[in-house]
C-alpha positions, 0 to 999 in steps of 0.5 A, a space after each residue: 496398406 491401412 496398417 502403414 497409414 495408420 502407423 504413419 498417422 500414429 508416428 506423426 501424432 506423436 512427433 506433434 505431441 513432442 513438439 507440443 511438449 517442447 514448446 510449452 516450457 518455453 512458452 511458459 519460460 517466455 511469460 515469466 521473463 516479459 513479466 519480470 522484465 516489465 517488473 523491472 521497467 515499472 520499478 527502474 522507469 516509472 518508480 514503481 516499488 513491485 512489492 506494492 500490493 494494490 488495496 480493493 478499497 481505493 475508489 471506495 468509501 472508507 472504514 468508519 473510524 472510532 478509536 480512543 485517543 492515545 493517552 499523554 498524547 494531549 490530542 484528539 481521538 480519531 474519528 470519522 470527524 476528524 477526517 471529514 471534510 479535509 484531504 487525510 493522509 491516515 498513516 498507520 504506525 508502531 513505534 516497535 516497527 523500525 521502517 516507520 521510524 526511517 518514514 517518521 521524518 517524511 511525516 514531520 515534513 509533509 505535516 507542514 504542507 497546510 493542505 494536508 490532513 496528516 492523522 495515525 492508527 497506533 498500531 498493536 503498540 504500548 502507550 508509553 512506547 508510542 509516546 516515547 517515539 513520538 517524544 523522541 521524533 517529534 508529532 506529526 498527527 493531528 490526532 491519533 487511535 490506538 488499535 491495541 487488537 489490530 481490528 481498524 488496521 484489519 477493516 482498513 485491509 492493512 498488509 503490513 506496517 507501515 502503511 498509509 492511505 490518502 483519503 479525499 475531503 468526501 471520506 473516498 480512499 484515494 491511494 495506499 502506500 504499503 511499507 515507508 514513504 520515500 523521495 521516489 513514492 512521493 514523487 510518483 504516488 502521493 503527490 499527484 494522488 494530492 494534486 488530482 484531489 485538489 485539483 477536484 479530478 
């Protein structure tokens, strides 16, 4: 009598544990799909772009800035100073980095916004090429460091290029854009980001 009870107890242990087996693919299966679906809706609804990678630093204060003028330039280093104190879009570029030729015009025409601060880390590139792009597409910095080594763009914790940060009057990151601006990442990034900083929020 015992040894049925215990084969039945052992026959349902098992059906509970194909049942198990069977239901944990599909649980995992089901995670996966709501995760990409709300994917889908933040990049299609809410104009998110998913590839963004959120920054550690946004909320805090920025890396000190230091770097040497870019040479033929006729404009300042960047430096701590030359962000204090003033709403700061740092951008980072290379004129060997094709989306940040597309981004450039963006540049050129928030350059004209009297609010904002627009400067540039030139990013692993040549002197004479970066002079080339800007005399090419035209300046849109208020002063410009050269990072020949990459070592500002790692204290900035840069992903990729291009890149830019928007950093408050008080020297606070406030919002990082990872690859080029477009009409749907200023529409729901960089312009309220400005708005709440000027606003004083």
């Amino acid at each position: 009598m015992s040894d049925s009870i215990d084969e039945k107890g052992e026959a349902e242990g098992r059906g509970i544990g194909r049942y198990i087996l069977a239901i944990v693919p599909l649980a995992v299966f089901a995670v996966i799909a709501l995760t990409a679906g709300k994917m889908l809706y933040d990049q299609d609804f809410n104009g998110k772009n998913i590839n963004e990678i959120p920054s550690a630093l946004i909320g805090t204060k920025a890396p000190m800035l230091d770097l040497p003028a870019l040479e033929g330039s006729n404009l300042p280093a960047l430096t701590t100073a030359a962000i204090s104190g003033k709403l700061t879009l740092v951008n980072v570029f290379a004129s060997w980095c094709v989306p940040c030729r597309e981004e450039h015009p963006i540049l050129k025409a928030l350059s004209q916004d009297p609010r904002l601060n627009i400067v540039a880390i030139n990013y692993k590139d040549r002197n004479d090429n970066a002079l080339r792009f800007l005399g090419e597409l035209g300046n849109p910095y208020k002063a410009i460091g050269t990072d020949p080594n990459g070592k500002a763009a790692i204290d900035w914790g840069v992903y990729g290029i291009p890149e830019s940060y928007l950093v408050g009057p008080d020297g606070t990151i406030l919002y990082k854009k990872v690859g080029p601006f477009d009409p749907i990442s200023l529409e729901k990034g960089l312009y309220p980001a400005m708005e709440k900083a000027l606003a004083g929020k």
